[in-house]
C-alpha positions in Angstrom: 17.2 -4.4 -17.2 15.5 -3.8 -20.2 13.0 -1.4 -21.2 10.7 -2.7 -24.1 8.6 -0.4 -26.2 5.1 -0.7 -26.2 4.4 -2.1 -30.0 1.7 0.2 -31.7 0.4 -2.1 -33.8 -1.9 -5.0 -32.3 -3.2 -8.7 -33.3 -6.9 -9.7 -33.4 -8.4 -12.7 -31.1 -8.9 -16.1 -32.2 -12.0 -16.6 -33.2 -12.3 -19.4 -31.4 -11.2 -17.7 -28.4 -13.7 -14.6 -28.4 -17.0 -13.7 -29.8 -16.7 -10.4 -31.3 -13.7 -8.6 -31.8 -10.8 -7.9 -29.2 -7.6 -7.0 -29.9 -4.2 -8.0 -27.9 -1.1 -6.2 -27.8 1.9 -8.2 -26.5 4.0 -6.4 -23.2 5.8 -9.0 -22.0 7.0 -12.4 -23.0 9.1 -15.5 -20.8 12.8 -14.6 -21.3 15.8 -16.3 -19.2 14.2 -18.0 -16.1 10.5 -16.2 -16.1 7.9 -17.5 -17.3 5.7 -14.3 -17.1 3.6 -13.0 -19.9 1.6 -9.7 -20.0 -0.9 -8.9 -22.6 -3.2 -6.1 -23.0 -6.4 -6.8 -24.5 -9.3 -4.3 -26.0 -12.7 -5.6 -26.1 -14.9 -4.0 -28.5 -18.4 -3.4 -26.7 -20.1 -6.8 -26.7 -17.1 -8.7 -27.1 -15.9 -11.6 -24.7 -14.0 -14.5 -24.2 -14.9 -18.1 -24.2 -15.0 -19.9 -21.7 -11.5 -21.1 -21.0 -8.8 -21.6 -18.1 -4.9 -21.5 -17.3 -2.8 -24.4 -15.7 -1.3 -21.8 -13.4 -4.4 -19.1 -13.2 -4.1 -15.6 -14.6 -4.2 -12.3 -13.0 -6.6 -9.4 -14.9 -6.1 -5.4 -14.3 -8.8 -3.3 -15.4 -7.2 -0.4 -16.9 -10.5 1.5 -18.8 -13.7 0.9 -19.8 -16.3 -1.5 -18.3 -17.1 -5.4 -18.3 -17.9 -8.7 -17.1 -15.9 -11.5 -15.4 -17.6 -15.1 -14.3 -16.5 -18.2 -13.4 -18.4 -21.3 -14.2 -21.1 -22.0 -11.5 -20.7 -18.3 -10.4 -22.3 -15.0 -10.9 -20.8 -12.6 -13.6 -19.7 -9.6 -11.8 -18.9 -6.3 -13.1 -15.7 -5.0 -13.5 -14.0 -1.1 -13.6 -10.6 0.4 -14.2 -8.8 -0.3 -11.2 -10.3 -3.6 -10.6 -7.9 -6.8 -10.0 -9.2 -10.4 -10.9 -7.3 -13.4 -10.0 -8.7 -16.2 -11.7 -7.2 -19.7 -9.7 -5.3 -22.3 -11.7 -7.6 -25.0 -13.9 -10.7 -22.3 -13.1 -13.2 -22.3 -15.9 -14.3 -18.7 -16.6 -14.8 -16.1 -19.2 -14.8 -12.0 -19.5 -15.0 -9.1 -21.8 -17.1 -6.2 -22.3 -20.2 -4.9 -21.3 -23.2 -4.9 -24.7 -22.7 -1.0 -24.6 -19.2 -0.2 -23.2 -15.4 -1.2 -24.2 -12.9 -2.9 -22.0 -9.3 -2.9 -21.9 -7.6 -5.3 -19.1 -4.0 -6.3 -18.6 -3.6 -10.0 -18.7 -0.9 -11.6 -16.4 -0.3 -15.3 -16.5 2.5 -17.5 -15.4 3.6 -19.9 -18.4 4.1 -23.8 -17.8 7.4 -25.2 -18.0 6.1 -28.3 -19.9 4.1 -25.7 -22.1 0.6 -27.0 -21.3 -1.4 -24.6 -23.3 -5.0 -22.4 -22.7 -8.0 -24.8 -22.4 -10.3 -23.3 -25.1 -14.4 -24.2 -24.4 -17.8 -22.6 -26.0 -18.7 -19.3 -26.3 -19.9 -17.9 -22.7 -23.6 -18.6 -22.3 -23.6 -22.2 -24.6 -25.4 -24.5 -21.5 -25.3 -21.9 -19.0 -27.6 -20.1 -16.8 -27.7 -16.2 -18.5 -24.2 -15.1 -18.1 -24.9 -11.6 -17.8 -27.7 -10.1 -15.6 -30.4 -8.1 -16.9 -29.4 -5.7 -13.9 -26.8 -5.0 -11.5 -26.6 -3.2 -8.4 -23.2 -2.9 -6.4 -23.0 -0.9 -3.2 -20.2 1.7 -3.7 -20.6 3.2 -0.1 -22.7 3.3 3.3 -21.2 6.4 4.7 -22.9 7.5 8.1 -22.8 11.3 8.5 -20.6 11.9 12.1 -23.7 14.7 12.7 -27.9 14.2 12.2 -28.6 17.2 9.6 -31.6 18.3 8.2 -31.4 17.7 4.3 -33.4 20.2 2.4 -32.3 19.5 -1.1 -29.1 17.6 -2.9 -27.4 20.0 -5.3 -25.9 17.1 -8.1 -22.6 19.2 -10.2 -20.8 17.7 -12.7 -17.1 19.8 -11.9 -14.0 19.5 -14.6 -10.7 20.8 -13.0 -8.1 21.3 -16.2 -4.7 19.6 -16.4 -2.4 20.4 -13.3 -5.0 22.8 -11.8 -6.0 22.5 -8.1 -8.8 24.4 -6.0 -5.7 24.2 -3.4 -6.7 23.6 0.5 -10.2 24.0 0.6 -13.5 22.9 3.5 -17.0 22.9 2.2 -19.6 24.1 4.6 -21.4 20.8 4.3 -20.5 16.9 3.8 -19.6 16.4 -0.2 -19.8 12.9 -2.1 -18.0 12.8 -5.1 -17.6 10.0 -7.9 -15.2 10.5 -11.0 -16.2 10.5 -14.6 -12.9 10.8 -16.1 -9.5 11.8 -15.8 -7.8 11.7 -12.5 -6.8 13.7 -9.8 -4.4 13.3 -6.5 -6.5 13.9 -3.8 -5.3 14.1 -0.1 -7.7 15.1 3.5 -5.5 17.0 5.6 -3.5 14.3 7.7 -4.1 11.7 5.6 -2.3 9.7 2.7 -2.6 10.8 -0.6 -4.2 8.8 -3.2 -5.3 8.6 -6.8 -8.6 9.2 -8.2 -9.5 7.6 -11.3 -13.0 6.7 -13.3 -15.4 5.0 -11.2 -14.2 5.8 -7.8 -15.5 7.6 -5.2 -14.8 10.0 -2.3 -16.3 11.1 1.0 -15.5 14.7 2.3 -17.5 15.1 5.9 -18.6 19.0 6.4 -15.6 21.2 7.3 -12.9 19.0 6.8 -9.9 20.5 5.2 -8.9 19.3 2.2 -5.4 19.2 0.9 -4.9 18.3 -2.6 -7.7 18.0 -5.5 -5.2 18.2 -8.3 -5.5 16.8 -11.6 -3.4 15.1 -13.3 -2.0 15.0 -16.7 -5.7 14.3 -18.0 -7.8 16.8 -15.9 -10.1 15.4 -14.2 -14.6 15.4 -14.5 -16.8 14.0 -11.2 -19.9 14.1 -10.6 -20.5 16.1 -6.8 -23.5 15.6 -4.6 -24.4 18.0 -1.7 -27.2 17.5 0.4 -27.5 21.2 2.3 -30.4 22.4 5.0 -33.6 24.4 3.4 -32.3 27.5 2.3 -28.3 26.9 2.6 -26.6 26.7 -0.8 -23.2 24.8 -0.8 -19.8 26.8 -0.4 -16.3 26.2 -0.8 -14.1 28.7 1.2 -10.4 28.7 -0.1 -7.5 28.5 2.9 -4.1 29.8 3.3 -1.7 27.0 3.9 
């Protein structure tokens, strides 16, 4: 085993590899018998690939910011932290960041032995359809309340919990949807597995259910919380002894 530091300086694209300017930061290079490399790359917003593929595909990890991926013939499709693209062997495609928004992505690709390198093509958008659409709209979640209620009014909050805090086991007296800004929390429904929060996911708490962890992380954590309530109920979070 050997544990490599992560270097803290970076190289610049190719320019005839992106169009604008991205940065990539070498992880992990073939040694002995693998023939595994990891790169991170930073896109500046605006920035992006050409098109290009790999003889063996690559594998991409969203790990902040926000961006595009397409393949030729396809539709781009947006992409968040969290997000995993595997792009199939000899698959022409492109990605990068969004006009207004950065994007940094891990980039996992198996080396040939006969060293077949990248195929390098235009820049994304030279004889093709608009890469990027003027608008996109992905369904995050259809969630069917388990009871009919009368909605009065939806209460929108914008809640930061500091690092390592926790509202501890908690029920709201009404169904909650949440989506994070930033940070991350652990967040766990009484009975269920635990999981991580992180930017651009979202939750579903129906009315009354106990909650057992909210806690954030390292980072703290910021989401954005929608209550719909009845006329005249205002929404309520009643603390609970474990």
């Amino acid at each position: 085993m050997h544990v490599r530091r992560v270097p803290s300086t970076s190289t610049a694209a190719p320019a005839d590899a992106v169009t604008g300017s991205a940065w990539i930061t070498s992880l992990a290079v073939p040694d002995g018998p693998s023939r595994t490399r990891v790169d991170r790359v930073q896109f500046a917003p605006g920035a992006r690939t050409h098109w290009h593929r790999h003889p063996l595909g690559q594998v991409l990890v969203v790990t902040d910011g926000t961006g595009y991926v397409q393949r030729r013939g396809g539709p781009a499709q947006l992409i968040r932290p969290g997000d995993t693209v595997r792009v199939d062997a000899g698959e022409w495609h492109w990605h990068g960041a969004t006009d207004t928004t950065p994007l940094t992505h891990l980039a996992i690709e198996e080396l040939p032995a006969d060293g077949t390198p990248t195929e390098l093509g235009g820049p994304a958008g030279e004889g093709e359809p608009a890469a990027v659409p003027a608008v996109t709209r992905t369904l995050l979640l259809d969630q069917q309340l388990p009871v009919p209620r009368v909605v009065g009014h939806v209460e929108v909050r914008r809640i930061t919990i500091a690092p390592h805090e926790s509202p501890g086991l908690h029920v709201h007296n009404g169904p909650v949807f949440g989506s994070i800004e930033t940070g991350s929390a652990v967040y766990r429904i009484e009975g269920e597995p635990e999981s991580v929060l992180t930017p651009g996911d979202i939750f579903y708490e129906p009315e009354s259910t106990r909650i057992a962890r909210f806690d954030a992380q390292d980072d703290g954590v910021t989401f954005l919380a929608y209550f719909p309530v009845g006329p005249g109920e205002t929404p309520l979070l009643t603390p609970l002894d474990s």
